[in-house]
C-alpha positions in Angstrom: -5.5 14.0 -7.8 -2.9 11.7 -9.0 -4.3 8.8 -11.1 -2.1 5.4 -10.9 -2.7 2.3 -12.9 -5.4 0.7 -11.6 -7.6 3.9 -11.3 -7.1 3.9 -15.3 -7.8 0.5 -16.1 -11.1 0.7 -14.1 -12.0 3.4 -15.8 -12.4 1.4 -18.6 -15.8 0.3 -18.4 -17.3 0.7 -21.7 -15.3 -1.6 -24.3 -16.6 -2.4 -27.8 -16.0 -6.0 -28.6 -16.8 -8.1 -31.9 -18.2 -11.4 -30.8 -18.3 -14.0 -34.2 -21.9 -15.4 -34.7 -23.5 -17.8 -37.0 -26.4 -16.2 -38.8 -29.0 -16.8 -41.8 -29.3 -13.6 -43.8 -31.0 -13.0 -47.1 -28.2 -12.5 -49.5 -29.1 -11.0 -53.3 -32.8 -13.1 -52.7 -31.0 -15.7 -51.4 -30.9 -17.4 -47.6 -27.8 -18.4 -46.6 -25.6 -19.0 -43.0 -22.8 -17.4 -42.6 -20.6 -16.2 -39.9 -20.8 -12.5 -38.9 -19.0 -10.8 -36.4 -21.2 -8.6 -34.0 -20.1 -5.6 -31.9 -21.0 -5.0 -28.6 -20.0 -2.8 -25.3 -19.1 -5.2 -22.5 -18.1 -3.1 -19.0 -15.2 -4.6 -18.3 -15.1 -4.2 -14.3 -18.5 -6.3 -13.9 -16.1 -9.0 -13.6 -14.0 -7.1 -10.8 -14.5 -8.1 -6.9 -17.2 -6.6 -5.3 -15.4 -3.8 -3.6 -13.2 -2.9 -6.4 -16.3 -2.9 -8.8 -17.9 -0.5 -6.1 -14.9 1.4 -6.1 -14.7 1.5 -10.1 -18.0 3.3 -10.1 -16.9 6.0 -7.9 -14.3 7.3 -10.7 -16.8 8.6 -13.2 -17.2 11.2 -10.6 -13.8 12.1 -10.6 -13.9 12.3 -13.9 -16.7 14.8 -14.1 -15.4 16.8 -11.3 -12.4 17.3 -13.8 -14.5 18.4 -17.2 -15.7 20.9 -14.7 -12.5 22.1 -13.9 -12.9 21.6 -9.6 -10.3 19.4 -9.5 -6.9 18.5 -11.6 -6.1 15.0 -12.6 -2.3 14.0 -12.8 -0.4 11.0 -14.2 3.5 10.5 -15.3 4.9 8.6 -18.2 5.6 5.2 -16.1 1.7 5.1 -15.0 0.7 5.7 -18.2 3.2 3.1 -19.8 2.1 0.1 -17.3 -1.3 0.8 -18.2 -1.0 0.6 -22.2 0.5 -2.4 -21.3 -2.5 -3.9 -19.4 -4.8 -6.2 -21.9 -8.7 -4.5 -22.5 -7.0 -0.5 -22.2 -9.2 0.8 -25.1 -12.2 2.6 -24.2 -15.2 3.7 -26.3 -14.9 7.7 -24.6 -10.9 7.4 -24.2 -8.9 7.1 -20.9 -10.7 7.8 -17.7 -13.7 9.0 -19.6 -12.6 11.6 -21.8 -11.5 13.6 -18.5 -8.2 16.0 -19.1 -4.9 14.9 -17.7 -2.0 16.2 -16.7 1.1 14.4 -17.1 3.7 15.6 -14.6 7.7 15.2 -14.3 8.8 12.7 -12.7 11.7 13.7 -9.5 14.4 12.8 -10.8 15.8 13.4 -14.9 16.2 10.2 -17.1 16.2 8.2 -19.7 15.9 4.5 -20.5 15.4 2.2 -23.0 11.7 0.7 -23.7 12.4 -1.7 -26.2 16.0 -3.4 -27.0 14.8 -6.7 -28.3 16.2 -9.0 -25.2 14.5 -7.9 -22.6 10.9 -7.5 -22.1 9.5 -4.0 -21.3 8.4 -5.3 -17.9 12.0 -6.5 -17.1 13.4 -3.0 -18.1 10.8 -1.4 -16.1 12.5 -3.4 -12.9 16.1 -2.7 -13.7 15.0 0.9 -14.3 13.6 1.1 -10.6 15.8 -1.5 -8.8 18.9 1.4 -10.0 16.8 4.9 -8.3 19.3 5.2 -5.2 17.2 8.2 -4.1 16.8 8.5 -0.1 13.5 9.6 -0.6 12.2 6.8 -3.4 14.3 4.1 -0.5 12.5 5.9 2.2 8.6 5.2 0.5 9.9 1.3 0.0 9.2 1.1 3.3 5.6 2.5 3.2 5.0 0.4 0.4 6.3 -2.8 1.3 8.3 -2.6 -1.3 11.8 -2.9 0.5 12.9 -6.3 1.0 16.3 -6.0 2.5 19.1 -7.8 0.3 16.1 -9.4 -2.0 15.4 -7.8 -5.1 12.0 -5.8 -4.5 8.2 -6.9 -5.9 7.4 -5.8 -9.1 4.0 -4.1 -8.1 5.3 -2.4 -4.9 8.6 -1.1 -6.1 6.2 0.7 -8.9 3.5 1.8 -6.9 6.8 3.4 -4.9 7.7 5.5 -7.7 4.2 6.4 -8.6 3.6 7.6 -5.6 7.0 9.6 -5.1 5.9 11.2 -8.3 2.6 12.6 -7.1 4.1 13.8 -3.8 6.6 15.7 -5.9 3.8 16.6 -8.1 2.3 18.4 -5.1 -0.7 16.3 -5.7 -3.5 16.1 -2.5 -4.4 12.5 -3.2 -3.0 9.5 -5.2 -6.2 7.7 -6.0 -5.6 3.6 -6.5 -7.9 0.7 -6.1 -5.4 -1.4 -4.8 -7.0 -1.9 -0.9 -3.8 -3.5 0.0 -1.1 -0.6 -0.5 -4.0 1.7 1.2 -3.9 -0.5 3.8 -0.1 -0.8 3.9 0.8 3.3 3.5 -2.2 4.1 6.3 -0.4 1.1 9.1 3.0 3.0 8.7 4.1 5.6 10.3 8.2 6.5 9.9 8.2 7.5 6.5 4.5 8.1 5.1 3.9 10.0 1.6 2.9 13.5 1.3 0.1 12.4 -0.3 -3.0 10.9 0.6 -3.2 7.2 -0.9 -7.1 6.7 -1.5 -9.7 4.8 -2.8 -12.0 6.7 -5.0 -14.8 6.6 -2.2 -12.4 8.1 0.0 -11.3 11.0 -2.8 -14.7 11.8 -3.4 -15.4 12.0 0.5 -12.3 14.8 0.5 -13.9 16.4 -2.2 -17.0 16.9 -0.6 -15.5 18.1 3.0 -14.2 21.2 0.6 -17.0 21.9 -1.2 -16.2 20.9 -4.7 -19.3 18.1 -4.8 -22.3 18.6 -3.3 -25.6 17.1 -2.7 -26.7 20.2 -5.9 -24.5 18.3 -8.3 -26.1 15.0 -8.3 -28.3 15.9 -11.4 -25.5 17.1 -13.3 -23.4 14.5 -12.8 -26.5 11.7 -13.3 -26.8 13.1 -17.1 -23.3 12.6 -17.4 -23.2 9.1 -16.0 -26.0 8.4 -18.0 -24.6 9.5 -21.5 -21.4 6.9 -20.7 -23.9 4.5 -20.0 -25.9 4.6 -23.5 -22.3 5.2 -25.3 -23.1 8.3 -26.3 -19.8 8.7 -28.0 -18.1 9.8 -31.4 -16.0 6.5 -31.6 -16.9 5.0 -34.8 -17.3 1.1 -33.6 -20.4 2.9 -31.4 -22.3 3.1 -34.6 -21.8 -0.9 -35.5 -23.0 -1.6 -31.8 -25.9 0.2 -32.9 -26.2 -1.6 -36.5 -26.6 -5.5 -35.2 -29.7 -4.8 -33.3 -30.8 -2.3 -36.3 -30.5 -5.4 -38.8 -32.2 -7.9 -36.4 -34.8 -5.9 -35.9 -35.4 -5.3 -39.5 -35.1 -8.6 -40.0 -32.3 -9.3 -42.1 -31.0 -12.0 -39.7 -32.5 -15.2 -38.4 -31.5 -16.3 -35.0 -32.9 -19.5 -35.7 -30.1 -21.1 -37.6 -28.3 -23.5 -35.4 -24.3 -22.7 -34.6 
């Protein structure tokens, strides 16, 4: 299964966060009200639209079906790249839960510049795909909605193009995205479709099953596992200051009482 942005960035749904509060503490015998900065996990894709928040919590699965070996997830540098450059990408159990990866080759051999100081890394990212002549990568345009005739091609589309030409060279089964749109979009055409499944994770995890690699058996596993990302039970080191506020109130250290 071939990860693409999206899928990453919903995966990040445990975020530690230091939120600056005004607080009365006892300091050496002394009361006084100062402002301390408190950490705490926020799930970033409660925000999200309804589906894609539905969606987001199918990818934990995924995720577990890959600790467990059953299935193989795949990414390629570009992916990876547009998602470190997406705000929010750090996550308390790392990227897509702490599941392996496999970052694959992309079809064709390059090189580019990501920095030069003029132009932004998004602006290089264009030039770098508006120059892939390929017949194949021109051919997926089209299932995209990516090709535009003379007009230079949108941003989103011309990369979701590439992504996707990668997993189908990758020999990946399905390119799992939460964007509903370019599902939408690959599944209408019919001239020049991918080799690869485009599917939202409910769909992935419906494929999965239809071969045996989740069943109705695993559901216990797989609740411990879910629940153990829910409580943070993690080694990342801001996990223990979430812990400490709470702590210190209840020991009562702090005063909530003091206005802000």
């Amino acid at each position: 299964m071939f990860l693409d942005a999206s899928a990453l960035q919903c995966a990040v749904q445990r975020r530690i966060v230091g939120r600056p509060q005004r607080r009365t503490v006892d300091w050496g015998g002394t009361r006084c009200t100062v402002d301390l900065t408190q950490f705490v996990a926020i799930d970033p894709t409660a925000i999200c639209k309804r589906v894609q928040r539905r969606e987001a919590r199918r990818l934990p699965v995924l995720a577990w079906l890959a600790n467990r070996g059953r299935v193989e997830l795949l990414t390629q540098t570009e992916v990876f790249w547009e998602f470190l450059g997406l705000r929010g990408t750090r996550n308390a159990f790392g990227h897509f839960f702490g599941a392996p990866m496999t970052h694959v080759e992309s079809p064709l051999v390059y090189g580019r510049i990501l920095v030069d100081g003029l132009r932004s890394p998004h602006e290089m990212r264009q030039d770098f795909f508006a120059r892939i002549s390929h017949p194949r990568f021109q051919q997926l345009k089209r299932a995209t909605g990516a090709y535009q005739g003379d007009r230079p091609s949108p941003p989103n589309e011309v990369a979701d193009t590439f992504h996707i030409w990668c997993a189908e060279n990758a020999g990946a089964d399905v390119f799992v995205t939460l964007d509903e749109d370019l599902v939408d979009l690959v599944a209408r055409h019919r001239r020049f479709r991918p080799k690869v499944a485009v599917e939202l994770p409910s769909r992935a995890i419906r494929l999965a099953r239809q071969v045996g690699l989740f069943a109705a058996t695993d559901y216990p596993e797989y609740r411990r596992f879910r629940r153990r990302l829910v409580r943070g039970a993690s080694d990342d080191p801001l996990e223990q200051l979430v812990k400490l506020g709470p702590a210190v109130e209840r020991a009562g250290d702090c005063d909530d009482s003091a206005p802000s």
